[in-house]
C-alpha positions in Angstrom: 0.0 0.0 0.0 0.8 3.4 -0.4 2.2 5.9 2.2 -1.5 7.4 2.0 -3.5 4.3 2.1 -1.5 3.1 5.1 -2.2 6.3 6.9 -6.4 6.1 6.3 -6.0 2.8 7.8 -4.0 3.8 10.6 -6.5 7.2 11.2 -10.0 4.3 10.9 -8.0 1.8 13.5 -7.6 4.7 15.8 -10.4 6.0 15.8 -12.3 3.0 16.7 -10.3 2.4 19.5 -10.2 5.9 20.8 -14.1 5.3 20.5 -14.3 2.1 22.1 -11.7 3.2 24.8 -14.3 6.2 25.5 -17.4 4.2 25.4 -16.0 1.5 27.8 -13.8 4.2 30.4 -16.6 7.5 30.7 -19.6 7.1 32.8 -22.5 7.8 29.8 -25.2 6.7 31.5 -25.4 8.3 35.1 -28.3 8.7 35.5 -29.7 12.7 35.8 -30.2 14.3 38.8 -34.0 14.8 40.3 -35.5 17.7 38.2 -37.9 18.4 41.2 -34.9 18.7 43.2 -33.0 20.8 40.8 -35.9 23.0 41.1 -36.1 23.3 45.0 -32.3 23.6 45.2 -32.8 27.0 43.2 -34.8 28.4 45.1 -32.8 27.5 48.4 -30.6 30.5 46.7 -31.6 34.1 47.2 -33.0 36.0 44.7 -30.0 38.5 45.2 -27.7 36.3 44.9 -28.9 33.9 41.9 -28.8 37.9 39.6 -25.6 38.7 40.9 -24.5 35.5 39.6 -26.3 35.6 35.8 -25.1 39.3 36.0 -21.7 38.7 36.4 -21.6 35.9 33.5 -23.9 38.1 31.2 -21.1 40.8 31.6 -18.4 38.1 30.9 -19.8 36.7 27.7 -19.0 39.1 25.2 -15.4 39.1 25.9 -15.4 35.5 26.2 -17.8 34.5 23.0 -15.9 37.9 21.3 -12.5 36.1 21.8 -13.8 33.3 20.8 -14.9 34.5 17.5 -11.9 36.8 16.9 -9.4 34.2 17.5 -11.4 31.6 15.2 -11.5 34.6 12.4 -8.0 35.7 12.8 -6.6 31.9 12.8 -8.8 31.2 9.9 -7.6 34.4 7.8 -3.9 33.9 8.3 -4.4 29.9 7.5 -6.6 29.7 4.3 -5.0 33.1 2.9 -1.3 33.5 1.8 -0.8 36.1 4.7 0.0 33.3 7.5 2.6 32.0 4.8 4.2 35.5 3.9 4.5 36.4 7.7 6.6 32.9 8.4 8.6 33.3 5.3 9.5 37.2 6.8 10.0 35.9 10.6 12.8 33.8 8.8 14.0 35.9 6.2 16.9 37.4 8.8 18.3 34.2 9.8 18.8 33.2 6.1 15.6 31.6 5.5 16.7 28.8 7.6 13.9 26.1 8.3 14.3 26.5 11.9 13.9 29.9 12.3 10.7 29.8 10.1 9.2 27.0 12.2 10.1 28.7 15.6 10.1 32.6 14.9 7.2 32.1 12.4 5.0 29.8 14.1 5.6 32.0 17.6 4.5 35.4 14.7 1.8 33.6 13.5 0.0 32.5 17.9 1.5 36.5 18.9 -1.0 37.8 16.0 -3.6 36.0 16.9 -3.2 36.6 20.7 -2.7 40.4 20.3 -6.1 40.5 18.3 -7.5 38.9 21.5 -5.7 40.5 24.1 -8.6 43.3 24.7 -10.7 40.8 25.2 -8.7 39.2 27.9 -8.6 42.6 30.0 -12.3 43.1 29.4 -12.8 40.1 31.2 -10.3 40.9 33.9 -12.1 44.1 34.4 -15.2 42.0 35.2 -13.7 40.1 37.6 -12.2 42.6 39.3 -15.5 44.5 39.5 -17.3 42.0 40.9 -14.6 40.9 43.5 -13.7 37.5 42.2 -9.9 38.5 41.0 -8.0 40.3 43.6 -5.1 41.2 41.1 -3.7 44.4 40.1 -3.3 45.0 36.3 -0.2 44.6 36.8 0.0 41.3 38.3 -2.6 40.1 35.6 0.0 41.6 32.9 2.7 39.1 34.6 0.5 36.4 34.7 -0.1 36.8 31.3 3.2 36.9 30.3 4.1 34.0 32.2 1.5 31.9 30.3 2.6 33.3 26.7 5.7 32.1 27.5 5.1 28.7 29.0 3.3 28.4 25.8 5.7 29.7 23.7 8.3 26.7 25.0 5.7 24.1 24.7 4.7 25.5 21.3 8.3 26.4 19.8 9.6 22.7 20.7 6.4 20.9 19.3 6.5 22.8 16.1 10.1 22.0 16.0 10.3 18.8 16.7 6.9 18.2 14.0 8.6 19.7 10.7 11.9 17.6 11.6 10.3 14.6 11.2 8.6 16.1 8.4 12.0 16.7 7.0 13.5 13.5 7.6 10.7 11.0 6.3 8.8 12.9 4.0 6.4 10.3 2.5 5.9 8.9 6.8 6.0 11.4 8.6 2.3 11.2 9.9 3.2 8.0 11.4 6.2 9.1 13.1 4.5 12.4 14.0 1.4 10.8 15.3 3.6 8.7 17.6 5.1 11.4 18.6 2.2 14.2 19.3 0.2 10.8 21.5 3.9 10.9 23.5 4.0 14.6 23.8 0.3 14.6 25.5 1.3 11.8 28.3 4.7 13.8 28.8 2.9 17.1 29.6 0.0 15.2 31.8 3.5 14.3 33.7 5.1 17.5 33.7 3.2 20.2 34.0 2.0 19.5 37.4 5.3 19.5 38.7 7.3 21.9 36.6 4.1 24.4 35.6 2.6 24.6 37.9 4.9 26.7 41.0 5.4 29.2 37.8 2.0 30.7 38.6 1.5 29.9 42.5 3.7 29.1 45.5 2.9 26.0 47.4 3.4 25.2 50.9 2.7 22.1 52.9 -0.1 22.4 55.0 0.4 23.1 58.9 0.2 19.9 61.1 -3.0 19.8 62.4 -6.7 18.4 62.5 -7.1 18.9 58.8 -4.4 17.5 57.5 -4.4 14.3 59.4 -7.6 14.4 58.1 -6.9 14.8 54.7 -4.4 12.4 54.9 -6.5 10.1 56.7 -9.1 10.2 54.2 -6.6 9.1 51.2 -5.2 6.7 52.8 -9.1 5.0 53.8 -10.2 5.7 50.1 -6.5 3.4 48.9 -5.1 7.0 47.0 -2.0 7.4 48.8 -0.5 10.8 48.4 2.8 12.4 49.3 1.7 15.7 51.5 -1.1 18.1 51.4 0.1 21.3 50.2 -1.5 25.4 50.2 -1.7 27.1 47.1 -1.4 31.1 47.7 -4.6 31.6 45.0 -5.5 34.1 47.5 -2.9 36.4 45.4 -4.6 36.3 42.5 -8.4 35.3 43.5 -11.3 34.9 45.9 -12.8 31.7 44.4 -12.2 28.9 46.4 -11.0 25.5 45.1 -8.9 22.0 45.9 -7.6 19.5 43.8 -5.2 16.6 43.8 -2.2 16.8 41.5 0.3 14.8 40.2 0.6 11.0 39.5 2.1 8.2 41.4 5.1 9.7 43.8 4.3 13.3 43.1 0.9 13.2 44.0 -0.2 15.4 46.2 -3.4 17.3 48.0 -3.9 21.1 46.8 -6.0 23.5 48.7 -6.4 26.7 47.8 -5.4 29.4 51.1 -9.0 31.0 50.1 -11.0 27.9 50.9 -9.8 27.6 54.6 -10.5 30.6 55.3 -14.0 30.6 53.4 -15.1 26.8 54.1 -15.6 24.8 57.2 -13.0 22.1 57.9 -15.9 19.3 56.8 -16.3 21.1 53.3 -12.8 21.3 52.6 -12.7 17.2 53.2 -15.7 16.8 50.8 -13.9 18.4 48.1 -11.0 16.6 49.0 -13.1 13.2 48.7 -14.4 14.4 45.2 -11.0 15.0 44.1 -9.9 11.8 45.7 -12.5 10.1 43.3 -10.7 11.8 40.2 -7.3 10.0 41.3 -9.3 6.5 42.2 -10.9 5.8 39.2 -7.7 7.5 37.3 -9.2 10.0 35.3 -6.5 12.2 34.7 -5.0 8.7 33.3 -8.0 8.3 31.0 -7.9 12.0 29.9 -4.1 11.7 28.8 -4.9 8.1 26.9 -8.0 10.3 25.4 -6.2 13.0 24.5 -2.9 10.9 22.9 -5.5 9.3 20.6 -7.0 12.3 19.7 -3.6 13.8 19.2 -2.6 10.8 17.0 -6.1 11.2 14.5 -5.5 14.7 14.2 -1.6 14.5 13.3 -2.6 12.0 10.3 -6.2 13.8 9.6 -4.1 16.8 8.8 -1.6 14.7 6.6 -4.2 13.5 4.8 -5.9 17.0 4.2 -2.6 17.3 2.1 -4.1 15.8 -0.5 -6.4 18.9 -1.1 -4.7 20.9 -3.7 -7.1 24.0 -3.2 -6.8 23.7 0.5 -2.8 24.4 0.2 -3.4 26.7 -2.3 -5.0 28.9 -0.4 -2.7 28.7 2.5 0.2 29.9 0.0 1.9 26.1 0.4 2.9 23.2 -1.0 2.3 20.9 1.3 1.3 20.1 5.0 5.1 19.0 5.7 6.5 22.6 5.3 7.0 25.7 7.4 4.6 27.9 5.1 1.8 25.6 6.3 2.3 26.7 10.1 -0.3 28.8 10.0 -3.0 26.9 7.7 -2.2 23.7 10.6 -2.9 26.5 13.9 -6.4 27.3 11.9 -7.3 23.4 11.5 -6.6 22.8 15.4 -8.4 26.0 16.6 -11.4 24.9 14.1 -11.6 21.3 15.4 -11.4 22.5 18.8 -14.3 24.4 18.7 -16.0 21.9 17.2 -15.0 19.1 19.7 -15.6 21.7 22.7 -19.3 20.1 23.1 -18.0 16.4 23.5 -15.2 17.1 25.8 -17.5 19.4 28.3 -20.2 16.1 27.9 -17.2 13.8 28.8 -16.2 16.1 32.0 -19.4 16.2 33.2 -20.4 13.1 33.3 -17.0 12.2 34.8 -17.6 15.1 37.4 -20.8 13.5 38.2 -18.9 10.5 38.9 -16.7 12.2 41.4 -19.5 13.7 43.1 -20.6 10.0 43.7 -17.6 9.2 45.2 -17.2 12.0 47.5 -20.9 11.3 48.6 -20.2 7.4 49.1 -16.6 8.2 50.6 -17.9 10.5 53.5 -21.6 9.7 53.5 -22.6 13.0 54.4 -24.7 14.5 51.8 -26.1 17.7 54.1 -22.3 19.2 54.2 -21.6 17.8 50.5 -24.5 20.0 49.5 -23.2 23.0 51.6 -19.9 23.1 49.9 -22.0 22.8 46.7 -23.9 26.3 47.6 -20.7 27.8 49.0 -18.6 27.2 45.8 -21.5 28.9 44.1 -21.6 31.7 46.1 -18.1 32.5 46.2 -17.2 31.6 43.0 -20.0 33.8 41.4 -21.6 30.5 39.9 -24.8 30.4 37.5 -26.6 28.0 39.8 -28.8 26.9 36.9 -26.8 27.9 33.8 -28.6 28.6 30.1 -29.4 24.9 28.5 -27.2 26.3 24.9 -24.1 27.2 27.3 -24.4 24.2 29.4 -24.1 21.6 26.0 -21.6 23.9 25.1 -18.9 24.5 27.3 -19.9 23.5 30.6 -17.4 21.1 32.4 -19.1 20.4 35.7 -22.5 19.7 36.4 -24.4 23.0 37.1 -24.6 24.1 41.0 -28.5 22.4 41.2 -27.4 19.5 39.5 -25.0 18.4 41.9 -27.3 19.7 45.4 -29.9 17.5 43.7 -27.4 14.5 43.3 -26.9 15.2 47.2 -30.3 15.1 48.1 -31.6 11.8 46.2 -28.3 10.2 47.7 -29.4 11.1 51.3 -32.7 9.9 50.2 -30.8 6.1 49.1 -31.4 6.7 45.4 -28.1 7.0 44.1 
């Protein structure tokens, strides 16, 4: 078979598998939480509260749906028009043309553009938050944040796009084999790394004092068989008011995070059912089956977009002559951003109905529904929640369960029906 015909077969073997992996590894069918409920957990809120909450996300939306749309419109124009191509060939044209300085200088060019277009966007949205006394950062803290992620990014970007057009140098007619391998490695490298090496970049992390909590904490890993290495503080309070905990890390490195916010916002028994519902992520290894998820996915797209190669018109547009070079940078950003958006409604689906799951666990783990549901109103009242979000930007983008989905869950599990 030919180079091309191998790869279809490879990209239909993989996707089966990365739909049978799914279909056998996320929770589909939990069942829905008690409409009735849903409805009586609402109004438990105050009316106050429940329009400060749709308030603050009706302000947010048109920076976040306008950066949306501005980033899928500017990625689009500089990847099906020759511009993207033209601005990589000028990012290299000081250092000789040299390959490498078109893939690292012009791919960086091509994100900047498309970041700068959608940079007011970003500070409309930090303006929001800052109004409504979720962020607690100074512009110029937010600008350093900022930075910070550009250039984590940048790294991570700079050494993927390198390391892609080498092998599309070196085995021109395979390279969406070897490329695929390597894009499914790259995804399980990061789910390693980043915890550990991204991570103290943006917050500083302290171990928890000795004390009640923590013997708690560690008390309640070690009865739910998720050992851990420490419980540590996160100093979120620098940068937020929203309260949060999570458990990072795999194996050796894993470890209990709590954000400094949530013990001074939650009670001690609140900051242990979050724990527990964290503690169900790391049981049933979902961070695991997110990496094995997302290395398939990363493997279909690496060969989808070698076999898009094949459409003249596509290339031409894009000012190339084939995926495999530098002057296709741009058309290749425009093809990820584009599927992203497009997959954005599976992957929220998928976390929410593993979310769901972890709320189970958290409720089986402690067995104390009436404080489960308390941290369920607090995090929504802190955090500025919709408690009963729009049904379009539920499907669309939401990742948890909405605030009355997951009191209900409490209440039919107190009632022994979950």
């Amino acid at each position: 078979m030919t180079p091309r015909l191998w790869a279809a077969a490879t990209l239909a073997v993989l996707l089966v598998g990365l739909t049978v992996y799914a279909a056998l590894v996320v929770p589909w069918h939990r069942p829905p939480a008690p409409r009735a409920d849903q409805v009586a957990a609402l109004r438990d809120f105050p009316a106050g509260q429940v329009a400060r909450a749709r308030a603050f996300h009706s302000a947010l939306r048109p920076g976040s749906y306008g950066s949306m749309a501005i980033g899928l419109i500017g990625a689009l124009v500089l990847g099906l028009t020759p511009l993207g191509a033209r601005l990589v060939t000028w990012a290299g044209r000081p250092f000789g043309d040299y390959w490498i300085a078109r893939v690292v200088l012009g791919g960086l060019l091509i994100v900047l553009v498309v970041e700068v277009l959608t940079l007011p966007f970003a500070a409309w949205r930090h303006r929001i938050v800052v109004e409504y006394g979720i962020s607690t950062q100074t512009w110029g803290a937010w600008a350093l944040d900022l930075a910070k992620s550009y250039a984590v990014g940048a790294v991570i970007g700079g050494l993927t796009l390198l390391g892609f057009f080498t092998v599309t140098r070196l085995a021109p007619r395979w390279w969406w084999a070897f490329g695929a391998a390597g894009a499914a490695l790259l995804v399980v490298l990061l789910s390693f790394v980043l915890p550990v090496v991204v991570e103290p970049i943006f917050n500083k992390f302290t171990p928890m004092a000795a004390g009640p909590l923590r013997t708690e904490l560690m008390e309640l890993a070690a009865r739910d068989g998720v050992p851990v290495k420490d419980v540590l503080v996160a100093d979120a309070s620098r940068r937020t008011r929203a309260v949060n905990a999570y458990v990072s890390g795999f194996g050796p490195t894993r470890r209990i995070v709590v954000y400094d916010t949530m013990l001074t916002e939650a009670t001690p028994d609140e900051v242990v059912s979050v724990t527990a519902h964290e503690l169900g992520h790391a049981k049933r290894q979902d961070v695991l089956t997110g990496t094995i998820i997302g290395a398939l996915g990363a493997a279909v797209a690496v060969i989808a977009l070698y076999l898009l190669g094949s459409l003249g018109w596509l290339l031409r547009w894009a000012g190339a002559e084939s995926m495999g070079e530098p002057r296709a940078i741009a058309l290749l950003l425009a093809l990820v951003t584009l599927a992203g958006l497009v997959g954005g409604p599976v992957q929220a689906l998928v976390s929410r109905r593993i979310e769901a799951r972890a709320d189970e666990h958290a409720l089986t783990l402690t067995g104390d529904p009436a404080t489960f549901e308390a941290m369920q109103r607090r995090l929504g009242t802190v955090n500025l929640s919709d408690p009963d979000p729009p049904a379009w930007e539920y499907v669309m983008s939401a990742s948890h369960p909405s605030t009355v989905e997951r009191m209900a869950a409490a209440r039919a599990y107190a009632r022994g029906e979950r």
